[in-house]
N, C-alpha and C positions, 0 to 999 in steps of 0.2 A: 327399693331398699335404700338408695344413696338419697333418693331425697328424704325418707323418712330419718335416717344416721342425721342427718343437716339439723332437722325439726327437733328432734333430739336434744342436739348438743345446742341450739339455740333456746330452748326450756333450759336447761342446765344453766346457761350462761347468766340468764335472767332470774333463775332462783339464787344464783348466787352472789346476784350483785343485793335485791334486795336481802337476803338472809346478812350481809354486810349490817343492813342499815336496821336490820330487828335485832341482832346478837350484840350491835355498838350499841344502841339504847336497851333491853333488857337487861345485856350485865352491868349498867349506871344505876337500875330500878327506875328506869324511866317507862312509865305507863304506854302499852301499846296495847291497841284494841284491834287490829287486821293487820294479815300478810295473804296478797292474791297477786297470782297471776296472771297477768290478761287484764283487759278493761271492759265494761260496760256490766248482763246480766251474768250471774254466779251460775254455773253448771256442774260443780260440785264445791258443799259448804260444810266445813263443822267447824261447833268451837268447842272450843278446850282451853281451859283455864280463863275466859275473858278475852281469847284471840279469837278472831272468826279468820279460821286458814279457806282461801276459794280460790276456785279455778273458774276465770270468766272466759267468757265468750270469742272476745277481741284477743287477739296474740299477739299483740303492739307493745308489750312490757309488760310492766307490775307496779306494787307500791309496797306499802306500808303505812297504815295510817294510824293517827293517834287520836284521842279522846277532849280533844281540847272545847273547855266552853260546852262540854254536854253534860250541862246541870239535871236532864232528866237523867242519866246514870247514876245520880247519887256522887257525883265528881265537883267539890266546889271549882270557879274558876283559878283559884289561889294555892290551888293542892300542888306544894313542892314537886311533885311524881311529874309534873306533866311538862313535858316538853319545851314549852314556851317559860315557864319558867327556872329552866336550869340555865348556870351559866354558861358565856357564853362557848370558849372551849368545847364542854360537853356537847354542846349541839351542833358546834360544826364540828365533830367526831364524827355525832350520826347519821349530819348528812353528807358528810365526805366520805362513808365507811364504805358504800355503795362502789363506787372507784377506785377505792383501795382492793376490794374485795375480786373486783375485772382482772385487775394487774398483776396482785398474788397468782391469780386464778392460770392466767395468761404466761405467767411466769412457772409456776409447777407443770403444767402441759408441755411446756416446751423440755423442762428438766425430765418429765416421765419419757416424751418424746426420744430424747438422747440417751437415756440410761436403756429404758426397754423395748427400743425399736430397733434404735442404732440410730448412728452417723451417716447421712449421704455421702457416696463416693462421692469423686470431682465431677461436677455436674458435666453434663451432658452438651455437644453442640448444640447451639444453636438457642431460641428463644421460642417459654410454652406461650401463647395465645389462651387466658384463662376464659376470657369474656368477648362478646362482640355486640353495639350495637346497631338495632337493622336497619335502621336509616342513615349510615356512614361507609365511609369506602369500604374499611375493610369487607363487611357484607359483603356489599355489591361486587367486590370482586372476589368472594367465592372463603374469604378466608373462617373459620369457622373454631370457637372454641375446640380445646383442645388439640389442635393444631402446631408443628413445631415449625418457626421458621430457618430453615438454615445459612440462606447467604442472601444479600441484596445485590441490586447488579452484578452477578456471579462470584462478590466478593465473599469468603465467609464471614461469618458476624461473633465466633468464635466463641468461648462460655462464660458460664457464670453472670454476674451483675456487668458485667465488661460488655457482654453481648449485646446486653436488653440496652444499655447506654450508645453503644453502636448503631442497635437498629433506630431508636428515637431521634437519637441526634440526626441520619438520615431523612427520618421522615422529613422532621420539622423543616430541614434543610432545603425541601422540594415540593414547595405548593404547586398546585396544579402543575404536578412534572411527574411522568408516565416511572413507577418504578418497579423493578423484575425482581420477585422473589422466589425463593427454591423453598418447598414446602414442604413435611411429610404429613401425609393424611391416610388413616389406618395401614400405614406400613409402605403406603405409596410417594416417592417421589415426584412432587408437582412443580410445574415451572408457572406462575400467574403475574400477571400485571396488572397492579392497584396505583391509582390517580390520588395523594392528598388531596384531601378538600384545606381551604386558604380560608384561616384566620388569624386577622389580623400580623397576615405576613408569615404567619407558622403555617409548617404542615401536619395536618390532623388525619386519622383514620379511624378513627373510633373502638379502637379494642384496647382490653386492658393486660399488659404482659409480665411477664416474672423468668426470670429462669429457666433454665431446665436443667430441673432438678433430679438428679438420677434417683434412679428407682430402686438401683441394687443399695444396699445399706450394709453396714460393716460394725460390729462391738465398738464401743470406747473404747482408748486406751487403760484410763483411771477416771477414777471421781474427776477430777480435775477439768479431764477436756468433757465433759460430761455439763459442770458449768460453764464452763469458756465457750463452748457452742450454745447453750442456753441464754446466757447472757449477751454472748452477737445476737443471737437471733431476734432477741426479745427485745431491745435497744435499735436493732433496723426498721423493726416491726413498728415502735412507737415512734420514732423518726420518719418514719413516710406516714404515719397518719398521722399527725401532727401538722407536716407540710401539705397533705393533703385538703386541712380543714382551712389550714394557711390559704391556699390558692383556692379553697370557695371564698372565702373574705376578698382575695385581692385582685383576681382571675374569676369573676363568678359568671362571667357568661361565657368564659372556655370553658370551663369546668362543670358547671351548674347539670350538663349531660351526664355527666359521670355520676351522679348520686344515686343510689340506689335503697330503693325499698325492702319491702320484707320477702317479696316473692323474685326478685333477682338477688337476693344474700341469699334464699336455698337454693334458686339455681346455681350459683358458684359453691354452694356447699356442697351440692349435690358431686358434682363434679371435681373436686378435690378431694374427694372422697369414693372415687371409683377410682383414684390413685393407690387406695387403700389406706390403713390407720395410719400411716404417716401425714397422709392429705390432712385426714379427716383431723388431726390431732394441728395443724397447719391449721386448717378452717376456725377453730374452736380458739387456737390461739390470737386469729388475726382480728376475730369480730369480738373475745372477749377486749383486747385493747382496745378499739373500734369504739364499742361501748361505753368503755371508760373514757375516752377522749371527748365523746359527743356531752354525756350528762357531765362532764367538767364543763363547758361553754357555758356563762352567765344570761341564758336564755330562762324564760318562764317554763314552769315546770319541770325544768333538769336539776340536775342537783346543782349544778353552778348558780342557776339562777336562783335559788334561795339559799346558797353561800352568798352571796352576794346583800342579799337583802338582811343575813344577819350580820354581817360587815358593815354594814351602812348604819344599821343599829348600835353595834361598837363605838363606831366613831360619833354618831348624833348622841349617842348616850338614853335613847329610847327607840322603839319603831316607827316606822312610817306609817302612817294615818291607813286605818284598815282598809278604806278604799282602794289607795291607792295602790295597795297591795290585792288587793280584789281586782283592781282592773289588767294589773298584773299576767295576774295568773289568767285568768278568764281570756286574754287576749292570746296567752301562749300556747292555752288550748284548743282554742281557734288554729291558732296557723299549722302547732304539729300534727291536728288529728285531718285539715285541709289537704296539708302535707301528704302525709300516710297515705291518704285514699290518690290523693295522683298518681304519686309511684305506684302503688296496686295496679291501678288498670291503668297505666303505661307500661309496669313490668312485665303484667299478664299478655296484655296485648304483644309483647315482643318475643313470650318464649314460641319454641320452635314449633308446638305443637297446635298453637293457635294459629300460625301464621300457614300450616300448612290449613288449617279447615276454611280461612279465608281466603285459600286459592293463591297466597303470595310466594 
């Protein structure tokens, strides 16, 4: 049930970033001929009104596509309606709408989250253990999603964001140097020792950590602290993915392990979400921003990258030679759809239940 709650709120997320990018161009009167989504063949199709709505095959995103240049439609190339030629504004509404639409999205979640859940008491000792992966220390020495760590060297590590900074700053601190941690594993007190592996002088262990965030939950006081936790949260939130995408740019072979595919975002969704609707409402806030921050990057096929290429147009005062823009894009679907399929079966390959049928 938690992984299907994940799958879930990851369709949602994706409808609502394109439905951004159909409702910014339909209320302009800007001609739109499909909203699907998923990529490749259509597995359920109707049209209505001249949109063809589908759900394809591939669960990598969606789109929205327009009618441009399809003279068999009965559409001349010069028809005001069409996209390419509305100004320029207008069009990067539509395709900015997509990202605006994540962050709203990401922003009311958080707001529901505090009005109709409640407020986290004062988190809890120690530091959760959300992810792990299995060819890095943590594994190897036994530590396992879900996991709370409580103290290092006997020291506590204490709560909240203070903690999770205590225990990193530790690691990094101790390449190949043996260290003792106090762990609770389904209600049991563990004492383990894990070895950083050394890069480049830091110590790494490959798991990814957050708080521990208590479970009990309490009313708002008023509207007020209702947004004030909304808006911390939601500004933390885009603050580490932001630095996140930061240190692939500039850190990209420490890093470059850390990215994850479609099938380890529902293993962590899954598992944020046997935390119950707080997790789950957690999950759906941190991969709609997630979302939003990726299709901002001026890459082919994201929405950045053809902001980008109507910017270029602004300032040349026409577009860039169709090619060019053909080779564009065609190359950027090469890499993210290359992309996609690694992380799948390196994701696959890592969840627990594969690793047990290959005997590891």
């Amino acid at each position: 049930m938690n992984v299907l709650a994940s799958l879930v709120v990851l369709g949602i997320l994706i409808l609502f970033h394109e439905a951004g990018h159909f409702f910014a161009a339909t209320s302009q009167g800007i001609r739109v001929n499909g909203f699907s989504i998923g990529f490749g063949p259509a597995l359920i199709k109707h049209e209505y009104k001249g949109v063809t709505y589908a759900l394809r095959a591939l669960p990598l995103g969606g789109y929205v596509s327009f009618p441009e240049n399809e003279t068999q439609a009965g559409i001349e190339e010069n028809d005001p309606d069409l996209l390419q030629n509305r100004p320029i504004p207008q069009r990067l509404l539509v395709i900015s709408a997509g990202v605006i639409a994540n962050l709203l999205l990401a922003w009311f979640v958080l707001i529901g989250q505090a009005a109709f859940i409640g407020l986290p008491n004062q988190p809890e000792p120690g530091v959760l253990v959300v992810s792990v992966q299995s060819d890095e220390a943590a594994a190897a020495s036994g530590i396992g999603a879900g996991d709370q760590i409580l103290s290092i060297n006997g020291v506590p590590l204490g709560q909240g964001q203070e903690a999770v900074q205590n225990l990193v700053e530790a690691i990094k601190a101790a390449p190949q140097i043996p260290l003792k941690l106090e762990k609770i594993e389904e209600d049991k007190k563990i004492t383990l020792t894990i070895t950083p592996t050394e890069r480049e002088g830091i110590g790494k262990i490959g798991a990814q950590l957050q708080a521990n965030i208590s479970k009990s939950m309490r009313p708002p006081k008023d509207l007020l602290e209702v947004f004030e936790h909304a808006d911390s949260q939601f500004l933390e939130l885009l603050n580490s993915t932001i630095n996140g995408y930061k240190g692939l740019i500039t850190e990209f072979k420490n890093t470059a392990k850390q990215i994850s595919g479609p099938v380890k975002i529902v293993e962590i969704g899954a598992q944020l979400s046997g935390q119950g609707s707080s997790g789950l409402a957690l999950f759906a806030a941190l991969i709609s921003i997630n979302l939003a921050v990726l299709n901002a990057l001026p890459l082919p096929l994201l929405d950045g990258g053809q902001l980008m290429l109507v910017l270029i147009e602004g300032i040349r005062g026409k577009p860039l030679p169709e090619r060019i823009q053909l080779a564009f894009m065609q190359s950027g679907f090469l890499l993210i759809l290359g992309i996609s399929i690694l992380l799948i079966i390196r994701d696959t390959s890592q969840l627990s239940i594969i690793q047990e049928l290959l005997g590891h």
